[in-house]
C-alpha positions as CSV (number, residue, x, y, z in Angstrom):
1,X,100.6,-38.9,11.3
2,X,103.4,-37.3,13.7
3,X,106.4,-35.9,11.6
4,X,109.6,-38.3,12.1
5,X,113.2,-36.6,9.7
6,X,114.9,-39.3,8.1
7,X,117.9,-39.5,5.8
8,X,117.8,-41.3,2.4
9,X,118.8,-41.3,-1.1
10,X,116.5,-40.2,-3.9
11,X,115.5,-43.9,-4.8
12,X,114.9,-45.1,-1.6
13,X,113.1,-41.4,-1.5
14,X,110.9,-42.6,-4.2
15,X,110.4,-45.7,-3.5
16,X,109.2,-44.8,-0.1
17,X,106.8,-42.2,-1.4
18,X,105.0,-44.8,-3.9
19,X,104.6,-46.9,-1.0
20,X,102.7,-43.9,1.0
21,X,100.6,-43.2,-2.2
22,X,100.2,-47.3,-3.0
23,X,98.9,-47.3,0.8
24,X,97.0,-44.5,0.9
25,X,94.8,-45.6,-2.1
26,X,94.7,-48.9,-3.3
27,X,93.7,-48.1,-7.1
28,X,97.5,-47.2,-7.2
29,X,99.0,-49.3,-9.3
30,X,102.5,-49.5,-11.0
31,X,103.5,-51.4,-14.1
32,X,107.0,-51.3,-15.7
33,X,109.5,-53.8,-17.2
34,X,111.3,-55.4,-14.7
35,X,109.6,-53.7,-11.5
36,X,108.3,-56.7,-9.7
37,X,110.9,-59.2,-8.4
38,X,113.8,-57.4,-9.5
39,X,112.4,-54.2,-7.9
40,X,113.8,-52.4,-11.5
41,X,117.0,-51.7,-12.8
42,X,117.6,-49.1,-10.8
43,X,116.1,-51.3,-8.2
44,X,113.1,-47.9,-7.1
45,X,110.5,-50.4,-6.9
46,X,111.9,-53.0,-4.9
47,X,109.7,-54.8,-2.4
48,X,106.7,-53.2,-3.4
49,X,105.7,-56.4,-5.2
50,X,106.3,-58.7,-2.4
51,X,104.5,-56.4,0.5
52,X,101.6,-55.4,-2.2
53,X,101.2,-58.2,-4.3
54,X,101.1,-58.6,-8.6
55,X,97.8,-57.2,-8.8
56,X,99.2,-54.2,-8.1
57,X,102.7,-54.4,-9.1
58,X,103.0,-55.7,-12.8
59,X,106.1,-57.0,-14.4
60,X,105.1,-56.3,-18.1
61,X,106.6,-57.2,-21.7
62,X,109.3,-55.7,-22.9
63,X,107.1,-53.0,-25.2
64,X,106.4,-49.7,-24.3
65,X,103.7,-49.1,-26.9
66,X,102.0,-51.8,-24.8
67,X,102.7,-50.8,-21.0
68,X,101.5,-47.3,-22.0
69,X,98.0,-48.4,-23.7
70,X,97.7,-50.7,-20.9
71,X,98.2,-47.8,-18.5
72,X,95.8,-45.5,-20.5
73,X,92.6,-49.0,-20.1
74,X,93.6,-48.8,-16.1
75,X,93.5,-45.1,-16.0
76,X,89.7,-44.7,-17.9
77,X,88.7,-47.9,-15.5
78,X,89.2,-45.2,-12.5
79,X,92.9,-46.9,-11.7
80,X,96.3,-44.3,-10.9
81,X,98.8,-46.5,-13.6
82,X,102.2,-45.5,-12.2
83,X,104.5,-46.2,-15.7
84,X,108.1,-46.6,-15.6
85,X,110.0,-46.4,-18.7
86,X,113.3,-48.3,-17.7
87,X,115.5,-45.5,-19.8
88,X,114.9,-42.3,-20.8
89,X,115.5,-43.4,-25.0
90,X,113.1,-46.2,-24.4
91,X,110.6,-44.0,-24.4
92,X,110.3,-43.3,-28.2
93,X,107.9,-46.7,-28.8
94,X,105.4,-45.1,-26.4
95,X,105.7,-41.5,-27.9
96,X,102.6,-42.1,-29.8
97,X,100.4,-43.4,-27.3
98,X,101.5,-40.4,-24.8
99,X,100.8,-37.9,-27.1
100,X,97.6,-39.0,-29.3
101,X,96.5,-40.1,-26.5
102,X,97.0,-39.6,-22.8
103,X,98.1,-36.1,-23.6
104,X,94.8,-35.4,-25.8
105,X,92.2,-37.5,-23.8
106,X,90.7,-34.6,-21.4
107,X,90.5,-32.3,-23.9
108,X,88.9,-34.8,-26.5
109,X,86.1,-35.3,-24.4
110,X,85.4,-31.8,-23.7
111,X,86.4,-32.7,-19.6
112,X,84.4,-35.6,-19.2
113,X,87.2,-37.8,-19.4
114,X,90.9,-38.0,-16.9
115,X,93.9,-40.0,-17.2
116,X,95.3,-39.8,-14.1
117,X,98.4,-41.2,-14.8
118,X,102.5,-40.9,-13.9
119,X,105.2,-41.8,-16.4
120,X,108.1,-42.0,-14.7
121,X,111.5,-41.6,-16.9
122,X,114.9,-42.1,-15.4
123,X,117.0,-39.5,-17.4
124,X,120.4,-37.9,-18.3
125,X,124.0,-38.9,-18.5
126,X,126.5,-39.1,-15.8
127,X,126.5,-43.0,-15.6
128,X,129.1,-43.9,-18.6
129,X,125.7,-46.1,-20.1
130,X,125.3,-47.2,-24.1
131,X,123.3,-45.3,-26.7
132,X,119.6,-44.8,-26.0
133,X,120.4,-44.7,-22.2
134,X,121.4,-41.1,-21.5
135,X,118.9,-38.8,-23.1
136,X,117.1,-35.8,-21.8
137,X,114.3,-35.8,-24.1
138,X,112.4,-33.3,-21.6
139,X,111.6,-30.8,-24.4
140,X,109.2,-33.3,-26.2
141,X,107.2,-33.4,-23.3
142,X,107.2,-30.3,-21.9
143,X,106.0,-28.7,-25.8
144,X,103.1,-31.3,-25.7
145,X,100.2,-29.4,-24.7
146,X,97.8,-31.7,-22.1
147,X,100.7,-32.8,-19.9
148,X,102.3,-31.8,-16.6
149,X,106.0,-32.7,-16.9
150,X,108.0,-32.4,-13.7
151,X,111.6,-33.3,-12.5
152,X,112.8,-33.8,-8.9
153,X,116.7,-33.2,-7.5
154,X,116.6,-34.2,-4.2
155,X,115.5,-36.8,-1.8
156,X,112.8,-34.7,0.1
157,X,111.6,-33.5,-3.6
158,X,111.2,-37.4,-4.5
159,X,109.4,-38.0,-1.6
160,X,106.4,-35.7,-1.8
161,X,106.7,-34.9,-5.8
162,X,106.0,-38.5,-6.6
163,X,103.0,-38.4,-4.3
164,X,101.7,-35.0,-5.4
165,X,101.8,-36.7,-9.2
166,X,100.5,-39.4,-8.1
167,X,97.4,-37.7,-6.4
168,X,97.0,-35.5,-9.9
169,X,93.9,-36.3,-11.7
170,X,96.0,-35.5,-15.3
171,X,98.7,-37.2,-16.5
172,X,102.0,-36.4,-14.9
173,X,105.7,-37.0,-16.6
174,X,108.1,-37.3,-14.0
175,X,111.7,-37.7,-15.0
176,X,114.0,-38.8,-12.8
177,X,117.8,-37.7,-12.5
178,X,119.4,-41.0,-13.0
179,X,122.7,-40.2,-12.1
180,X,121.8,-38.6,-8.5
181,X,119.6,-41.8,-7.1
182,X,122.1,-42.8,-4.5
183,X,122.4,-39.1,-3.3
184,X,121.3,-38.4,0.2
185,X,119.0,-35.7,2.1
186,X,116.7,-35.2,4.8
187,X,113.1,-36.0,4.6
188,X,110.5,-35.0,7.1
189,X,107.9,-37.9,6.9
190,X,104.4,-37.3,7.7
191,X,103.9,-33.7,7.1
192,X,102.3,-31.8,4.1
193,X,104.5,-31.2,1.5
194,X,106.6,-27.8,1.8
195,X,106.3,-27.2,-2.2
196,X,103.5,-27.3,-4.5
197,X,104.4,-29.8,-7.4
198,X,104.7,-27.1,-9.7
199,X,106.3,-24.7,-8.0
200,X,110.2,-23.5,-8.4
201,X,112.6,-23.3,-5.2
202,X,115.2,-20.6,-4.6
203,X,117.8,-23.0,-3.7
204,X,121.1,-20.7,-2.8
205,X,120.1,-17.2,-2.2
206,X,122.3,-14.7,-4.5
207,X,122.2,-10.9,-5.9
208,X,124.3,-10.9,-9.1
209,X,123.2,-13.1,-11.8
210,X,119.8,-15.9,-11.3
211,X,121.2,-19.4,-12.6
212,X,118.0,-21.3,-13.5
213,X,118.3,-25.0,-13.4
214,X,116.4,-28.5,-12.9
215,X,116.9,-32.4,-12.2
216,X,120.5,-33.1,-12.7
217,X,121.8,-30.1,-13.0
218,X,120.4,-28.9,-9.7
219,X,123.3,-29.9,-7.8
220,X,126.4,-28.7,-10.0
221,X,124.5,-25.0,-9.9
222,X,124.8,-25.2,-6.5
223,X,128.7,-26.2,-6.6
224,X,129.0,-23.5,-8.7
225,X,127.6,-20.6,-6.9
226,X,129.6,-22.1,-3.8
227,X,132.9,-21.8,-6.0
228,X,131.6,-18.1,-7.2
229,X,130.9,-17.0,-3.8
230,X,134.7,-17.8,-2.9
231,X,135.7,-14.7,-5.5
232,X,132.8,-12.4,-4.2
233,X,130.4,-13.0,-7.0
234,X,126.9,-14.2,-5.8
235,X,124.9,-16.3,-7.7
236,X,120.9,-16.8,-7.1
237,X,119.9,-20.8,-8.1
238,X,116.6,-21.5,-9.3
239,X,115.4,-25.3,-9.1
240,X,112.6,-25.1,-11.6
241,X,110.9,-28.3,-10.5
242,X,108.6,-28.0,-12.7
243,X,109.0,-28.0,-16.7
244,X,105.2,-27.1,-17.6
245,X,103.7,-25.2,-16.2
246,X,106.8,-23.4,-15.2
247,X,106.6,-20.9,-12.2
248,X,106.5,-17.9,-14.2
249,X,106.2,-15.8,-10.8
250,X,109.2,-17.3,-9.0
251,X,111.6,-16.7,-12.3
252,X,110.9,-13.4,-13.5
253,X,111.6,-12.5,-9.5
254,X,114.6,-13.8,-9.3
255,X,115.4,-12.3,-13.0
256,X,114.4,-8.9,-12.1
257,X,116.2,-8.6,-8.9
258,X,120.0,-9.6,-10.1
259,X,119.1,-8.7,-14.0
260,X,121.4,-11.1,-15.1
261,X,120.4,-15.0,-16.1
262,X,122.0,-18.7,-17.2
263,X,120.1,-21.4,-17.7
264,X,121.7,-24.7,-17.3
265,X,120.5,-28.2,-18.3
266,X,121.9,-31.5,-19.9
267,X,119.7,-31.5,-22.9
268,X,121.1,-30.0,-26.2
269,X,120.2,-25.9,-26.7
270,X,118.7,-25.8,-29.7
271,X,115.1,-25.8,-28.8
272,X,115.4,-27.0,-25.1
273,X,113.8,-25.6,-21.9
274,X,116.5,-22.9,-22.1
275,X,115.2,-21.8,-25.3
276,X,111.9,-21.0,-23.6
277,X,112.8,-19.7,-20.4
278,X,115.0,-17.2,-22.3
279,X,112.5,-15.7,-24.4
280,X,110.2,-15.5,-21.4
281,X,112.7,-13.4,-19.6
282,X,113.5,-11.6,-22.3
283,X,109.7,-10.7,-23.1
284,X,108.8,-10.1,-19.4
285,X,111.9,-8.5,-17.6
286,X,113.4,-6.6,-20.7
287,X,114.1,-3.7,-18.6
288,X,115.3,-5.4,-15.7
289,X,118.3,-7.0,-17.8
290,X,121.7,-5.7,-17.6
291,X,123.1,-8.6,-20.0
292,X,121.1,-11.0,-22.4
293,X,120.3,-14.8,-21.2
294,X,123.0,-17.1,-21.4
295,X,122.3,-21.3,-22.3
296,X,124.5,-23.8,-21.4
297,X,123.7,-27.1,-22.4
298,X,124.2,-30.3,-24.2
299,X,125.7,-30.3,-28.2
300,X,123.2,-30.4,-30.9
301,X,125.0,-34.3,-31.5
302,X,123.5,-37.5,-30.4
303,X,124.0,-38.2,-27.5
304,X,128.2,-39.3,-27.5
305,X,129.6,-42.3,-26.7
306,X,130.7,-42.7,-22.6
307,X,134.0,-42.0,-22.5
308,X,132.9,-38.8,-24.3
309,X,130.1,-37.5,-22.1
310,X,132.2,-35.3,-19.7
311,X,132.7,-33.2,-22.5
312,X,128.9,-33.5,-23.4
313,X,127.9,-32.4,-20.4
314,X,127.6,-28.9,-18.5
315,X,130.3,-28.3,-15.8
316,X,131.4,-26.3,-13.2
317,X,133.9,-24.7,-15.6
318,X,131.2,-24.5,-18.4
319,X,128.6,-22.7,-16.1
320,X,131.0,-20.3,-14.2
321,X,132.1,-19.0,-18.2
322,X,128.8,-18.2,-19.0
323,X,128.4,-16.4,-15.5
324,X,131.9,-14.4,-16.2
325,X,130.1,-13.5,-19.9
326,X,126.9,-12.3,-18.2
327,X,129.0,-9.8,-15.4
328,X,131.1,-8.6,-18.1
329,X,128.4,-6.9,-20.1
């Protein structure tokens, strides 16, 4: 297929790249609540019903438990279930079907057995919503031995990351940054893709202090070392992509050449994703480090009401303190 660039937001991004993957092999099949004629909530499905029919497209019952054990029948049948959870809190009713089973299913059957699979979870705040519709419940996922969990921040990442999960013969959590769907970037169609799915991209090229970051929180890193750069500090940003397995290679790099890190993410601290990725700096580039790793993250609170989130939520302000505490050690 000749290459053709093109210019999209991340859910017309997605949308577009389950419709290469639903094309490409017709035991693709998505199911969700609201995906058919209402193309979802967040409308990432739309027309896929209409141009591929209900066989293949499934509006399901409001009942996660269910669309997930459905989704693990299809995927034992020899089927690619593509699952969306509608929210990233709606999740919870499915939590035992994900990991009893699609997470344990390969290595019950001593390899004999796949669930190739993609649960797709819209996630984080940003978007003044109601309780149970602003989580980043990444962590859960991401400690669950048997799964891939992976997050995308841009449109050319929806593209070919949905694809690439798609196309993975285990199962594949795929969280979405809710708040950045309507954001725009270049895509080149028809080529392979320029990352592998589990691979972490150096994003703004720095030598003083490695800001780690994913999903969400991809973008305001970048702000941030654009406002850093205007008082001659240079930051390094690291778009982890992927949660598990995280690109060990590609961190401890970018750790060891400026020896100072921050990890940002929406999700609370206490036992997040910067947890681990501190003690795996610490532990592997020890002598390297001029200060110790710096998290900045959610509260350890439910997540607040709306009109309290801003303060919830990681900032500019909040990131470029942590970076003034790691240069002044």
């Amino acid at each position: 297929m000749s290459s053709a660039l093109q210019k999209m937001t991340i859910a017309k991004a997605l949308n577009a790249g389950m419709r290469a993957a639903m094309e490409t092999d017709p035991k693709v099949v998505l199911l969700g609540e609201d995906i058919g004629k209402l193309g979802g909530v967040f409308r990432i499905t739309e027309g896929l019903q209409k141009d591929f029919g209900e066989d293949r497209v499934l509006d399901t019952p409001l009942a996660e438990s269910g669309i997930m054990g459905t989704a693990v029948g299809l995927a034992l049948r020899g089927y690619r279930p593509v699952v969306e959870i509608q929210f990233d809190g709606f999740v919870y009713p499915a939590f035992d079907q994900i990991i009893s089973q699609v997470a344990k299913m390969h290595y019950r059957s001593l390899g004999h057995l796949r669930l190739p699979m993609v649960i797709r979870i819209p996630y984080g705040g940003g978007i003044g919503a109601v309780e149970h519709h602003s989580e980043s419940n990444e962590a859960y996922f991401a400690h669950t031995a048997g799964l891939r969990v992976v997050t995308c921040s841009s449109a050319e990442d929806a593209y070919w990351m949905i694809q690439q999960a798609i196309a993975s013969d285990d199962p594949v959590v795929f969280y979405e940054p809710k708040r950045r769907y309507h954001e725009r970037g270049e895509i080149e169609l028809g080529e392979d893709a320029p990352h592998g799915l589990h691979d972490a991209v150096v994003r703004t090229p720095g030598t003083d202090v490695t800001l780690l970051a994913y999903g969400p929180m991809v973008k305001t890193a970048m702000i941030a070392a654009q406002a850093a750069d205007t008082e001659g500090r240079s930051i390094e940003v690291v778009d982890l992509r992927s949660l598990s397995p995280l690109d060990v290679p590609t961190i401890l790099e970018s750790a060891r050449k400026t020896g100072r890190v921050v990890v940002a993410h929406e999700a609370q601290t206490f036992l997040g994703m910067g947890a681990e990725l501190a003690a795996l700096v610490q532990h592997e580039a020890f002598y390297h480090l001029e200060a110790p790793v710096i998290r900045v993250g959610g509260y350890n609170i439910p997540y607040p009401p709306s009109r309290h989130e801003e303060v919830f939520l990681p900032d500019l302000d909040r990131i470029l303190d942590a970076v003034d505490r790691s240069l002044a050690y």
